[in-house]
Structures are given as C-alpha cells and as structure tokens.
C-alpha positions in Angstrom: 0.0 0.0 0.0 1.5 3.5 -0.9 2.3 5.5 1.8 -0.3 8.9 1.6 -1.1 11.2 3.7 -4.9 9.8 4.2 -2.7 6.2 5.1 -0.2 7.8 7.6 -3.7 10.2 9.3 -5.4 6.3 9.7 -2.7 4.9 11.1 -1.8 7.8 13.6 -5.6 7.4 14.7 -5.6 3.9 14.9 -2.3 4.2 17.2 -3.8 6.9 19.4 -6.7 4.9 19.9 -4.9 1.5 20.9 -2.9 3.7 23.2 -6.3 5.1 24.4 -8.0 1.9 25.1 -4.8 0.7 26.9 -6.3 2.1 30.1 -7.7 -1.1 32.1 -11.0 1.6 33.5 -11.5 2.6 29.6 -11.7 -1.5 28.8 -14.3 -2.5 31.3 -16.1 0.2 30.6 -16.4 -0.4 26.8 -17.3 -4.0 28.3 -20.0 -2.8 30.3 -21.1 -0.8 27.3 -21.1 -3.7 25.2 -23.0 -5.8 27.8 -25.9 -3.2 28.2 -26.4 -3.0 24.3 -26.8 -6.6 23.8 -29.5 -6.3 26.7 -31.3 -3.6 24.1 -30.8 -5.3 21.2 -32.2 -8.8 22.4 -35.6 -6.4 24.0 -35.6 -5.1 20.4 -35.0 -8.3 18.5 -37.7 -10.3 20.4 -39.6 -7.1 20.0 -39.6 -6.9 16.8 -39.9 -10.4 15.3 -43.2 -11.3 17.6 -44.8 -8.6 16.4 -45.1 -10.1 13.1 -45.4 -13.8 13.6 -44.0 -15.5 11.0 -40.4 -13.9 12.0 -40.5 -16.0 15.5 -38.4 -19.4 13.8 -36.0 -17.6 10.9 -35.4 -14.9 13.9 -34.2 -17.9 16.2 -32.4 -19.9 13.8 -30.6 -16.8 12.9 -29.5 -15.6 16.5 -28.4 -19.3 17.3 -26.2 -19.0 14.1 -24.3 -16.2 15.6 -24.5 -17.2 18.6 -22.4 -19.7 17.9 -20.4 -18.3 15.3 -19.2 -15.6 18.2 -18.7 -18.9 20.6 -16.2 -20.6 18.0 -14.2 -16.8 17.9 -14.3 -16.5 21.3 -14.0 -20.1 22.3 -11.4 -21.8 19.7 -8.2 -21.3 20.5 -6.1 -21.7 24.0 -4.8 -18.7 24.4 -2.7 -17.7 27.5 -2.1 -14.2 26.5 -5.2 -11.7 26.7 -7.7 -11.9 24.0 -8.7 -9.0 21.6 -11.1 -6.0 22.8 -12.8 -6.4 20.2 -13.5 -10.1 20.7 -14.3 -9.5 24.4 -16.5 -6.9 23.3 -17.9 -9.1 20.8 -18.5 -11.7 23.4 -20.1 -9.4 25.9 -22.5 -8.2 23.4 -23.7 -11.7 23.0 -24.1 -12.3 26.6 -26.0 -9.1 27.2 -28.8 -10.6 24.1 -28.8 -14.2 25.5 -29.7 -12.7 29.0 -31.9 -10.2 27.4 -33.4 -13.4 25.9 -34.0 -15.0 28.7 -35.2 -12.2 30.5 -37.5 -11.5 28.3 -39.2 -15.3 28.4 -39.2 -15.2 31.7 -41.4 -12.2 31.5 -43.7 -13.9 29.0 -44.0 -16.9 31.1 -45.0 -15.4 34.4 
C-alpha cells in the first residue's frame, strides 16, 4: 500500500486509539457498554420479530447461528495471552442478548 497522507492520518488514529484503550478503566467500561447493548438489542429483536409472527423461527435460527459463530471466535483457540477488545466486546454483546433473551421469556412466562 502507498504511503499517503490519508494512510499515515489512519494509522496515527488507529495508534492513538490502541494507546487510548490501553487504560484497564476505559476496557471495562467499553465492556459494560457492550453488555448493556446486547440487553437492548435482544428487547428489540424479540420485540420486533413477535410482532409479526412468522419472524419467531427464521429470527431464532438466525441468533443461534451467531451465537455460535461468536462462541467458535471467542471459544477456539487456547490462548494464554489476553484476547482482543474487540472479541471481548464481541462476546459481551452476546451475553448481554442471550440474557436479554431470557429475561424476556421469563417475562412472558409469568
């Protein structure tokens, strides 16, 4: 890749903000972020496919897929050496839907 002014400007960002999100307080809360938005997203999902019907088993199917899809990225590999932020925060968004998820069944059931 040639060496432009647009290329070194992305790469100074992208340096500035590892260095940023170096800060253990800036992590977890990016984590906690990531947690609370899967909550909202699995309310809106379960939201949104039952209020058309015939959503309820493609929806399902669908969120098991990435489910685990996210599992086999998080889950695949033993690694000793910390993971990714992006891949924790990947994993924490799917933990905040699946308890969404079960929150919200546990509404519908009571």
């Amino acid at each position: 890749m040639q060496n432009t002014r647009l290329n070194r400007v992305i790469d100074v960002l992208s340096e500035q903000l590892g260095e940023w999100l170096q800060n253990p307080w800036r992590r977890i809360s990016l984590l906690i972020i990531s947690l609370l938005f899967g909550s909202f997203l699995g309310g809106a999902i379960s939201t949104i496919a039952g209020q058309a019907a015939e959503w309820d088993i493609f929806v399902a199917g669908l969120l098991l897929v990435l489910t685990e899809f996210v599992n086999w990225i998080v889950y695949r590999g033993t690694r000793l050496v910390g993971r990714s932020l992006w891949i924790d925060i990947l994993n924490c968004l799917k933990i905040g839907l699946i308890y969404s998820l079960f929150v919200e069944a546990f509404k519908l059931g009571s």
